[in-house]
C-alpha positions as CSV (number, residue, x, y, z in Angstrom):
1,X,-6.1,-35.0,-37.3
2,X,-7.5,-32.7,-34.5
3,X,-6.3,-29.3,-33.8
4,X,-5.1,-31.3,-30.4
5,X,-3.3,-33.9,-32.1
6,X,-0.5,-32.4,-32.9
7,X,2.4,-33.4,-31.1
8,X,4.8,-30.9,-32.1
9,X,2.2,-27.9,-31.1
10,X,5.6,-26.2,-28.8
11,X,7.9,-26.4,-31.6
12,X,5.5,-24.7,-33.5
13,X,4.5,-21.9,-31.0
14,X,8.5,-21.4,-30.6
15,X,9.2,-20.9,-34.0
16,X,6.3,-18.2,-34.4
17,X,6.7,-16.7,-31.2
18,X,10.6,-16.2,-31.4
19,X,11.9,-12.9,-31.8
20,X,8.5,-11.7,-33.3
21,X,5.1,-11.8,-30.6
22,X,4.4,-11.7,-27.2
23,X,1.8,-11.8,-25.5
24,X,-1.4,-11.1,-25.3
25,X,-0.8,-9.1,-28.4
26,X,2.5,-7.5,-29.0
27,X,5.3,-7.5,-31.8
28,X,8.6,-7.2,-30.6
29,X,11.8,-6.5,-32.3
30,X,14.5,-9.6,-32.6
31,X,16.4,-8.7,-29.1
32,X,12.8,-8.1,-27.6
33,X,13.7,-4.8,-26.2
34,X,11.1,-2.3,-27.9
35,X,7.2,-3.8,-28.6
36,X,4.0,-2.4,-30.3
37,X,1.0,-3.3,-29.2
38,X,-1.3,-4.2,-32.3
39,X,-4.5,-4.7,-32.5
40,X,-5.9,-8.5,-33.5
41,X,-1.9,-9.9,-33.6
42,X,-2.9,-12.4,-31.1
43,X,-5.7,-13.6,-33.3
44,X,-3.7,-13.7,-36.1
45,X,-0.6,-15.6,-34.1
46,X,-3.4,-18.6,-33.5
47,X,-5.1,-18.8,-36.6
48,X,-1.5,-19.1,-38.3
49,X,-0.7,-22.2,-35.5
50,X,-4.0,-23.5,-36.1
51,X,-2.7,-24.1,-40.1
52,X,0.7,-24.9,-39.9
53,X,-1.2,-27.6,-37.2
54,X,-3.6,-28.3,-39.4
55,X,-1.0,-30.1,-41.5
56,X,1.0,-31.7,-38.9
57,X,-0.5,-35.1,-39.6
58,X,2.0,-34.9,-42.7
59,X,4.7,-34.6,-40.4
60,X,3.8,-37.4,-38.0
61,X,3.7,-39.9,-41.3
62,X,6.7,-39.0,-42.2
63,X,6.2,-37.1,-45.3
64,X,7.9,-34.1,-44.2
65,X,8.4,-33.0,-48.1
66,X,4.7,-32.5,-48.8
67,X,4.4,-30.8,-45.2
68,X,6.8,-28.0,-46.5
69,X,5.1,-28.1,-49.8
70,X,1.6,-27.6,-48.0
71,X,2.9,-25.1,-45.8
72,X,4.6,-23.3,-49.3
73,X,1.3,-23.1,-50.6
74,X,-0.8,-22.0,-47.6
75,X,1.7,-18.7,-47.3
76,X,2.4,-18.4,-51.0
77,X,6.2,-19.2,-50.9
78,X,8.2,-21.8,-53.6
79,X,9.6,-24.3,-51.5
80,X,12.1,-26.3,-53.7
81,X,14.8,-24.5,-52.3
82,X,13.3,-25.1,-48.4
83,X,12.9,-28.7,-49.5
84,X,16.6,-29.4,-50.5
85,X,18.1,-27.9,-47.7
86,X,15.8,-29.5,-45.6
87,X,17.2,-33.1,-47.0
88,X,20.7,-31.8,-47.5
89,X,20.3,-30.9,-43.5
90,X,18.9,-34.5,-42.2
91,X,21.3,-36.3,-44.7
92,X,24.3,-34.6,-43.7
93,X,23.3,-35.3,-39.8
94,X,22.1,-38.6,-40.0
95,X,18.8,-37.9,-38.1
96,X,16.7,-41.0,-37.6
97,X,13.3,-41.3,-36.5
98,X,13.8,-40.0,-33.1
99,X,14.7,-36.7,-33.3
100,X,11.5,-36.0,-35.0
101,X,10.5,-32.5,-32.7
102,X,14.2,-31.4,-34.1
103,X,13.2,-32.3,-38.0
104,X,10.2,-30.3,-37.3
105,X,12.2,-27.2,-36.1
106,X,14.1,-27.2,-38.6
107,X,11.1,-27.3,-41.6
108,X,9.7,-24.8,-40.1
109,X,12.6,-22.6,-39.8
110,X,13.2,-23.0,-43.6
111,X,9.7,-21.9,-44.2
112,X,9.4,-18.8,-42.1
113,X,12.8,-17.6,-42.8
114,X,11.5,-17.7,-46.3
115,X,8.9,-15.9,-45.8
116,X,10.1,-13.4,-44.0
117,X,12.8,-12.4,-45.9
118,X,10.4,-11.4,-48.6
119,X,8.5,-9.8,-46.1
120,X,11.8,-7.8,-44.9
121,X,12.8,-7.3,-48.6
122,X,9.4,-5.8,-49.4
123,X,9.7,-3.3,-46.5
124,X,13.1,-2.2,-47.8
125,X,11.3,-1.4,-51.2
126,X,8.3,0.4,-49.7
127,X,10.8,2.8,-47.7
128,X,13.4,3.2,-50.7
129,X,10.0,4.3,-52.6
130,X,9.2,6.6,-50.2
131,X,12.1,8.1,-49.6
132,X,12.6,9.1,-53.2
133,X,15.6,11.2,-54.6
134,X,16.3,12.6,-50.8
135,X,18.5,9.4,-50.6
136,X,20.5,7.5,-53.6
137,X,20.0,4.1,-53.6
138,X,23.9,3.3,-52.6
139,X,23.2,5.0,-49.4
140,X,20.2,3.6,-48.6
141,X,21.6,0.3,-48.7
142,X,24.5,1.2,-46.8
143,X,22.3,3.2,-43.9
144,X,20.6,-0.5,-43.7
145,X,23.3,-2.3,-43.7
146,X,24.5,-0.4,-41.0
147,X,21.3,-0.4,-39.0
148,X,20.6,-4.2,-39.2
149,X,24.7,-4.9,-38.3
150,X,23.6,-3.3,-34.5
151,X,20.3,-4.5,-35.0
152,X,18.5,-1.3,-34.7
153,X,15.6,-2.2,-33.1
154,X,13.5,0.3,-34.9
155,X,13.8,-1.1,-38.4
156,X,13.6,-4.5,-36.5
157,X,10.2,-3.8,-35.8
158,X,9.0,-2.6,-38.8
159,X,10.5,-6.0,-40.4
160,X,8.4,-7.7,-38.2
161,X,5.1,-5.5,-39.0
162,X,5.7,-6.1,-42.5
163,X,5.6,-10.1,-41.4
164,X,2.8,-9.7,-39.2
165,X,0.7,-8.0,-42.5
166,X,1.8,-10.8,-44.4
167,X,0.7,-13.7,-41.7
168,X,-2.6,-11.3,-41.2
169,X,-3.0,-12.0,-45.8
170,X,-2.7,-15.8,-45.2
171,X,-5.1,-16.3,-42.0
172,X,-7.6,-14.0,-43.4
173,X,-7.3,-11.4,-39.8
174,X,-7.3,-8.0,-40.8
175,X,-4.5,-6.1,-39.4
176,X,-4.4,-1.8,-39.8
177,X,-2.0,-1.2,-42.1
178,X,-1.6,2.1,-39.5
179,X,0.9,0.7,-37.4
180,X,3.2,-0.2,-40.3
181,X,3.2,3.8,-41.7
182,X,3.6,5.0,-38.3
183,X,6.3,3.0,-37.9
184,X,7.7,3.3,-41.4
185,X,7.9,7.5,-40.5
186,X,9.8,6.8,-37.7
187,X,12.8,4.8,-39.8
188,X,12.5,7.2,-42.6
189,X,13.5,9.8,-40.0
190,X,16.3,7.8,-38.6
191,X,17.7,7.1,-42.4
192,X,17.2,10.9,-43.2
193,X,19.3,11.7,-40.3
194,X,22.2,9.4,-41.5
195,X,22.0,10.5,-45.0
């Protein structure tokens, strides 16, 4: 099947695009308030459409498992867990054939949220590193807490440059890792403030 084939291409540019890119080339925090220019995002954004599309033939069959698992592999995730919530989900609301561009939002939900909470859990551990003994560990987890509760759009962002270098990994785009340092300072300023 044909990168054009793809019925389900606007599902698929919603689920990457929300709360994450804009374009022509931007990362945005989730309530799209504060964005970062970065260079080759926008290159990045289509190669990583052009895959998921790549296996959307899967999902037009109807084998919506082994689109999850393909997807799992492309981006390095375990998908059991996607998978049976997946089928727990379409059981439980009796989806039939039909509401196929909903099935599809909802696999690929499971597989980006996934992803990116390694992606945000990752970042957590690259700051707490940083940040050494001029924080305890109890604190730092309450200063995020606190900061993700009102959505600071700050740490927001560096959530989603730590997704962005992980999307950049699977599509083979290189991505400066400068943005993400520059922006990491700027949080480890705001959590030293709070300390």
């Amino acid at each position: 099947m044909g990168y054009n084939s793809c019925p389900y291409e606007d599902v698929i540019t919603f689920i990457i695009y929300q709360q994450f890119f804009r374009e022509p080339n931007f990362i945005i925090d989730r309530s799209a308030k504060k964005k970062i220019r970065v260079k080759n995002c926008d290159l990045v954004i289509k190669k990583l459409k052009e895959k998921i599309i790549n296996h959307c033939f899967l999902f037009v069959e109807r084998k919506e498992e082994e689109f999850i698992k393909a997807l799992g592999k492309d981006f390095g995730i375990e998908t059991n867990a996607i998978v049976e919530h997946y089928t727990a989900k379409i059981e439980s609301l009796a989806m039939g054939d039909e509401d196929l561009s909903f099935k599809m939002t909802m696999a690929l939900s499971g597989v980006f949220s996934s992803l990116q909470k390694n992606e945000i859990s990752r970042s957590h551990s690259i700051l707490r590193e940083k940040l050494g003994k001029a924080v305890t560990d109890k604190r730092f987890t309450e200063i995020l807490n606190t900061c993700a509760q009102y959505a600071d759009n700050d740490l927001s962002l560096l959530h989603n440059l730590s997704i962005l270098t992980k999307y950049s990994q699977i599509v083979d785009v290189q991505v400066s890792p400068v943005y993400f340092d520059k922006h990491s300072k700027l949080v480890m300023k705001k959590i030293l403030k709070l300390v």
